[in-house]
C-alpha positions as CSV (number, residue, x, y, z in Angstrom):
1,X,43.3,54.7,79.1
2,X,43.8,58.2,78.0
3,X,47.3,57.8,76.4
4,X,48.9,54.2,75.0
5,X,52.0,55.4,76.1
6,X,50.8,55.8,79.8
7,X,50.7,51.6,79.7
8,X,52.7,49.9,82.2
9,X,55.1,46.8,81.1
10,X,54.3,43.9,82.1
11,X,56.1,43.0,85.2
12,X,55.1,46.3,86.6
13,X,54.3,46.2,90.8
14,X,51.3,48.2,91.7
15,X,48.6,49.0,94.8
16,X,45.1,50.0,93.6
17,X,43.5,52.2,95.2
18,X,41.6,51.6,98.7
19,X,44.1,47.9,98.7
20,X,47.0,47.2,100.5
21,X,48.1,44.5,98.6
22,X,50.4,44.3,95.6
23,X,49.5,43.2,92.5
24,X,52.2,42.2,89.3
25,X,50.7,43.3,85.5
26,X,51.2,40.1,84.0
27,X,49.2,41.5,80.9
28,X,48.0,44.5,78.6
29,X,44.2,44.9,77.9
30,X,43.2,42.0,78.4
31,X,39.7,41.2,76.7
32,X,37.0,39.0,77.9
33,X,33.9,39.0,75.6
34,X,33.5,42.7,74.1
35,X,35.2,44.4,77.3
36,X,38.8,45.3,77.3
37,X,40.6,46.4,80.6
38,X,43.8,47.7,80.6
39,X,45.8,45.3,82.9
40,X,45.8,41.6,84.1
41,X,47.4,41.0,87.5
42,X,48.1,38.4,90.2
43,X,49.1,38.6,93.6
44,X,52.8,39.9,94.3
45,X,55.3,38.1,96.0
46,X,52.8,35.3,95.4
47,X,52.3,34.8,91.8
48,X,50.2,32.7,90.1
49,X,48.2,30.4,92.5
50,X,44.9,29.4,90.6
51,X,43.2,30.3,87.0
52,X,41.1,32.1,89.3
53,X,43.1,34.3,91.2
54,X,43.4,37.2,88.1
55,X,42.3,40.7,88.9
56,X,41.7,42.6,85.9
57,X,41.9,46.4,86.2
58,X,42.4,49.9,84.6
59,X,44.7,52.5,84.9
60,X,43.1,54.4,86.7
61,X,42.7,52.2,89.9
62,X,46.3,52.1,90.4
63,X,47.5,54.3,93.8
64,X,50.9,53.6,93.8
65,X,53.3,52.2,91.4
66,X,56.2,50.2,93.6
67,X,58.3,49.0,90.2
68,X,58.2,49.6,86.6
69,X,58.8,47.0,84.5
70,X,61.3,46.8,81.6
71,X,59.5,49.2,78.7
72,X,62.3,49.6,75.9
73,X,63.4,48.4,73.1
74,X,61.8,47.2,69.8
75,X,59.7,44.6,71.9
76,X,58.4,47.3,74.4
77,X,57.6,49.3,71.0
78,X,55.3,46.1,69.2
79,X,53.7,45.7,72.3
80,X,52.3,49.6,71.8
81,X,51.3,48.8,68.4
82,X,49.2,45.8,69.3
83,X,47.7,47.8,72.0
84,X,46.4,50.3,69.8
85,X,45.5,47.8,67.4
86,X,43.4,46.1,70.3
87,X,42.0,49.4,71.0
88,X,40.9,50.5,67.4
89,X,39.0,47.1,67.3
90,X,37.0,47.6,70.4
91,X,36.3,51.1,69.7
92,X,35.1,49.7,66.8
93,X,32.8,46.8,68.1
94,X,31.6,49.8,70.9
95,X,30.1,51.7,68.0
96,X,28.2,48.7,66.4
97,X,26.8,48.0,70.0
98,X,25.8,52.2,70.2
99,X,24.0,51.8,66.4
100,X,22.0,48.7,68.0
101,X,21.1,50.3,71.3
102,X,19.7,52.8,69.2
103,X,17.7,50.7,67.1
104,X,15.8,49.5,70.2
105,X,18.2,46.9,72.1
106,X,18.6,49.0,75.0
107,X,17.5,46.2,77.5
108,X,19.7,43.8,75.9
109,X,22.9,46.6,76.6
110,X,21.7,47.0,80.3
111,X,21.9,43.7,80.6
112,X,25.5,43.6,79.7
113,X,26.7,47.0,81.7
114,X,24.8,45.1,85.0
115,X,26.5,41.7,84.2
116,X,29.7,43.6,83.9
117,X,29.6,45.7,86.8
118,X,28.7,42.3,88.5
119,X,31.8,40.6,87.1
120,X,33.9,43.9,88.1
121,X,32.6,43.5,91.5
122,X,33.2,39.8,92.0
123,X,36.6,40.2,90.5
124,X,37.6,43.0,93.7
125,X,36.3,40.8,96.1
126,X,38.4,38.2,94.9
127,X,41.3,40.1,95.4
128,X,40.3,41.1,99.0
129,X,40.2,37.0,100.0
């Protein structure tokens, strides 16, 4: 994410890219382990089906955006302020993992970028079920 402010509000309809199905943000950088994403999402109309049937995502995968959710207000304006707070603290954890690789734990860091683009992968096809 490039810009905060370019978050959508929860309750945001979206298509990714290369899908044809919608998806609702039900969430805002979600973090799972040491890797944030900027959205959570579940099926639209559907909703929530299964604990399984999240799709995280970023920004940047979106294609089209069908419906903005609500976004003003004071509550709109803490939710901005604990994004960059969530931010600041994995930009801060990614710099401790960059001193380490470069102290000699690069295999252990490959193991984590494969196990995530794994995860990343599972989570799409998922989606496509």
């Amino acid at each position: 994410m490039n810009n905060i402010k370019d978050l959508l509000p929860i309750g945001s309809v979206v298509v990714l890219k290369d899908s044809e199905k919608a998806l609702m943000i039900i969430g805002i950088l979600p973090r799972n382990g040491e890797t944030v994403r900027d959205y959570v999402g579940v099926l639209y109309p559907e909703g929530f089906i299964s604990s399984d049937m999240f799709l995280v995502f970023d920004h940047k995968d979106i294609d089209i955006v069908l419906f903005r959710g609500f976004y003003g207000g004071t509550i709109w304006d803490q939710v901005l302020m604990r994004a960059e707070q969530v931010l600041g603290e994995s930009q801060t954890q990614g710099s401790t993992e960059e001193n380490s690789t470069a102290k000699g734990s690069t295999a252990e860091s490959n193991t984590r970028e494969n196990s995530a683009a794994e995860s990343s992968t599972a989570e799409s096809n998922q989606t496509a079920m």
